[in-house]
C-alpha positions, 0 to 999 in steps of 0.5 A: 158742627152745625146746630141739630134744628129744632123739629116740635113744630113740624106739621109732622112727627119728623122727631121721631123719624130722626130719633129712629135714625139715632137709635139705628146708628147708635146700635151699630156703634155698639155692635162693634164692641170695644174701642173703636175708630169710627171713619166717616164718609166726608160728604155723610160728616154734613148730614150726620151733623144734622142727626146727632151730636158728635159727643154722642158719636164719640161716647163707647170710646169711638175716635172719628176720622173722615175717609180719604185715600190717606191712611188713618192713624189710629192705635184702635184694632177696630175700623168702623167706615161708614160710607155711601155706597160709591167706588172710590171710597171702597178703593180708599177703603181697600187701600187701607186695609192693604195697606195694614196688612203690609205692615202686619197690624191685625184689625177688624174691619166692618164697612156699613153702606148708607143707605144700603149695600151694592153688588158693584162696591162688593166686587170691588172688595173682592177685586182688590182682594180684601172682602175676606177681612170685612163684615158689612152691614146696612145703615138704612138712612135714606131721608133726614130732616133739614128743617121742621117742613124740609126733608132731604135724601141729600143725593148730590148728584141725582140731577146728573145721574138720571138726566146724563148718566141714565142712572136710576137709583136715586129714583129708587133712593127716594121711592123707598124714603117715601115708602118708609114714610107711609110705614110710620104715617100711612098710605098717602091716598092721593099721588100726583107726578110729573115728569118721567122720573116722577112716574117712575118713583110712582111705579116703585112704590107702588111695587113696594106697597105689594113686597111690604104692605103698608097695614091701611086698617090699622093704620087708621087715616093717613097722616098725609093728604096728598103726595106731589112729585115733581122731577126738577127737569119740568122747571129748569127756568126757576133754578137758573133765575137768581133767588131774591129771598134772603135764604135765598141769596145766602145760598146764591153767595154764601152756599148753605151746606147741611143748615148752615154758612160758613163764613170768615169771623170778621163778616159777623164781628167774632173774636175768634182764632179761628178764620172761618165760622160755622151759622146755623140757619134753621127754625130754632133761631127765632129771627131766622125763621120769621125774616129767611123767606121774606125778599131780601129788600124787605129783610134789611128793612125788618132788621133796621126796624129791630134794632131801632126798636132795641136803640130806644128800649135801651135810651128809655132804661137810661133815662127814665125809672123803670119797673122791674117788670119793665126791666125784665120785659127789656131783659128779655129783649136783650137775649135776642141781641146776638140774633139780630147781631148776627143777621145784621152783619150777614145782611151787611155782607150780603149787601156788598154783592147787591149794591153792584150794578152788575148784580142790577143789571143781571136781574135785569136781563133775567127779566128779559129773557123770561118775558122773551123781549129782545132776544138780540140783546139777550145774545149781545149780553152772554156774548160780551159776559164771554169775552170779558172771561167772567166766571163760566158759571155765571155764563152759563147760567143765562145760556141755560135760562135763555135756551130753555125758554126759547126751547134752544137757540138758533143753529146760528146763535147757538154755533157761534157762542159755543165756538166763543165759549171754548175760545175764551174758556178752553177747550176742557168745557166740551164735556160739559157742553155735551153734558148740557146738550144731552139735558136739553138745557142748551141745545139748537132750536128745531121747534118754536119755544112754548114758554110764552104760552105756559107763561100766560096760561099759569100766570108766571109773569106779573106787572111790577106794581103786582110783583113789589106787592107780597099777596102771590108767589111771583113776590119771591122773585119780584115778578115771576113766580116759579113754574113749580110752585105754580104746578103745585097750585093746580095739583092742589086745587083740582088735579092735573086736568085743570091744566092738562094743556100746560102739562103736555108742553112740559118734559114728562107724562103726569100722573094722577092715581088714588091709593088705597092699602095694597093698591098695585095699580098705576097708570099715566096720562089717562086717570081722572083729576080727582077733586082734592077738597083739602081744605076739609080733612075729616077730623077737622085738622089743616091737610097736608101736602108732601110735595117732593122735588126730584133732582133739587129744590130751591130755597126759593121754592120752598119759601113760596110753598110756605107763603102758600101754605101762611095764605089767609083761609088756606087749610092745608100745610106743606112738607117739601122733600127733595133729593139736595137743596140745590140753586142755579150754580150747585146743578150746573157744577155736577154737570161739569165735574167729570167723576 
């Protein structure tokens, strides 16, 4: 299990949210008396490692298994599943019970939804004949914390749901996250969105304000200035750009998963009979925290720095005769040595992947696209990725990226690598062809792209000189900096109308509403920018901002919020919320996968 991250320093009380999830799972593993055989949803396994220790789980006498179509072997009379409310875990689960029943074991059986219960998962219970054997019940645990300033409704497949499926109910997930946020820390006064589900997640709310007000008088100031939502669709160009940060390039080749990478031993020199093992990566690892969001040139230098500094420490004990307090200072140092073990040897790894010239030239050709130079050579590149059958995701990384910012490719151009992408990887790739159509993330060009004009107008791209110096966002990413994180900037200084030009050449209304306790007003496009003044909060404490990605959030993102937020004299913090943490490869997957 990953380690369950530290949360004392977050600019909000997250501990006790979390705490508050622990008790409400923990009752009902009590609830459910006796011994008991606990089954777990797989992809709920991840998050939960994050909320609580397995030992805990297992206390009250409770065997824990994951869910899968195969029938569980447990001498228990007690089956608890706790599950995400999708149809084919109920078909598991019915098929278990079944099959149970065939042999004529007698058991109790309780099924508890994450985050809530549906219409559709009963009617399937009942289809299969088996809602008379079930007690169900609700385990309302709609957002977690990652991090000390990261929040997730870890919903994989939002991106897909809302922008393919037509599907809203992440929109109503994250709605009611933030809700329950505003019952613990008040009604955030202070709403900017942009994108349609953005609006739409405003709509919820406020409709949810009224079916359960937030008490505003007896709340007193909200502990959150303001809220900034933001639907992924907006910025589709910083996902598809590789991430230079060194969480960043975990994630690109290593893929974090609920806080942690998992890794053959021999990468980072354990003895261990197991191949695999898991690295946590949060705030509670020291080093971690201080090198995760620094580009990742910059992180090899910082560990080089380190270990020299330990190599003389350790020649100075040898050779000269230290103080004990001198001892104990180096002593001390020492209990940082399995940290900077570790990140040696993951930067090690990672260097294997950045040494190439592939990687080089693909950086390179990234840049390109994004300034709009030479489009020919853009195509000839894609073109020649294809007919080498290099991996599929990586061709389709820079189609996207190279459509997107050219707002499609010309019927000709777009045709022919369309033609040559099912030649050269099989006709199978047609849905996901349609699929990235539909999103308009590959697409004929009808109109002329505004990407050069968003790019100038927010400043996206910077000189090399300015993008190798770390004073602006564009660093993150060696010359541009990320659309979003620059939209957020603007929200924050002085609203929508600063830059309403902009706004109207993205996908999506914007909003821009002030809240009160039971406000149930909420309009787009027309309302005022309201002077947000942040920087002085009544009682003399920094603001903070909750800025909310709906449908994803890079690691690259959130380390530009948290170098804007690290800025000399800005007076504000950030908590990034997200419906999954995602990067260019994971969005592009739920868009090929088929269930």
């Amino acid at each position: 299990m990953a380690q369950i991250p530290n949360l004392d320093n977050s600019p909000l009380n997250l501990s006790a949210i979390r705490e508050r999830s622990q008790k409400e799972l923990i009752n009902i593993l009590k609830n459910v008396r006796g011994k008991k055989c606990l089954v777990i949803d797989p992809k709920l396994g991840g998050s939960l490692s994050l909320l609580i220790q397995t030992s805990l789980l297992k206390d009250n006498g409770t065997e824990l298994r994951h869910l899968s179509a195969e029938p569980v072997q447990t001498e228990c009379s007690k089956m608890l599943y706790l599950v995400r409310p999708q149809l084919n875990l109920m078909k598991f689960i019915s098929s278990h019970i079944q099959n149970d029943v065939s042999k004529g074991l007698q058991k109790d059986y309780f099924v508890y939804f994450v985050p809530r219960r549906t219409v559709v998962c009963e009617k399937i219970f009942e289809e299969e004949k088996v809602h008379h054997l079930l007690t169900l019940g609700e385990y309302p645990l709609y957002i977690m914390p990652l991090d000390e300033d990261v929040l997730s409704c870890e919903l994989d497949l939002a991106f897909r749901e809302c922008l393919i499926d037509g599907d809203a109910s992440a929109l109503w997930h994250v709605a009611n996250a933030i809700h329950k946020l505003e019952l613990s820390f008040g009604v955030i006064p202070t709403v900017r969105a942009k994108g349609k589900g953005s609006a739409k997640i405003v709509d919820i709310l406020n409709s949810l304000q009224v079916e359960e007000p937030v008490d505003a008088p007896d709340m007193g100031t909200s502990e959150i200035n303001m809220l900034i939502l933001i639907d992924r669709e907006v910025d589709m160009v910083t996902p598809m750009c590789f991430q230079l940060t060194y969480e960043g390039l975990l994630d690109e080749i290593l893929q974090v998963n609920n806080g942690a990478v998992e890794v053959d031993a021999s990468v980072i020199g354990a003895q261990q009979d197991r191949n695999k093992i898991k690295v946590p990566l949060n705030s509670s690892d020291k080093l971690y925290k201080e090198i995760r969001d620094r580009h990742f040139e910059e992180v090899v230098q910082v560990l080089r720095e380190k270990a020299t500094s330990m190599q003389k420490d350790y020649a100075d004990v040898k050779t000269t005769s230290q103080s004990v307090s001198e001892l104990k200072d180096f002593v001390k140092k020492l209990n940082s040595l399995p940290e900077i073990a570790r990140h040696v040897s993951l930067a090690q790894h990672l260097q294997t992947f950045t040494c190439k010239p592939s990687f080089h030239s693909r950086l390179d050709i990234e840049q390109t696209i994004l300034e709009l130079q030479n489009f020919d050579h853009c195509f000839e590149y894609i073109e020649e990725m294809i007919h080498k059958q290099e991996p599929i995701i990586n061709v389709f990384r820079l189609l996207v990226l190279l459509s997107v910012t050219n707002n499609g490719l010309p019927k000709r151009n777009f045709d022919y690598l369309r033609r040559e992408m099912l030649h050269s990887y099989g006709f199978e790739h047609m849905p996901t062809l349609y699929n990235l159509e539909k999103a308009g993330l590959f697409k004929r060009q009808e109109s002329k792209s505004n990407w050069l004009m968003i790019s100038k107008a927010l400043q996206l791209i910077v000189s090399e000189s300015e993008a190798s110096r770390p004073d602006d966002i564009s660093y993150i990413f060696s010359g541009y900096a990320p659309l979003s994180i620059r939209i957020v900037q603007h929200a924050i200084r002085s609203g929508w109308r600063s830059i309403e030009e902009v706004l109207r050449l993205l996908p999506g209304p914007h909003v821009d509403l002030k809240r009160g306790g039971s406000t149930n007003s909420s309009s787009f496009d027309r309302v005022p920018s309201f002077q947000s003044n942040l920087d002085r909060v009544a009682d003399g404490r920094r603001a903070l901002v909750f800025v909310v990605f709906v449908g994803g959030v890079t690691f690259a993102e959130i380390a530009a919020l948290r170098f804007l937020g690290s800025q000399e004299g800005m007076g504000y913090d950030f908590i990034i919320g997200t419906t999954k943490i995602v990067n260019g490869n994971t969005i592009l997957e739920a868009l090929m996968s088929t269930n």
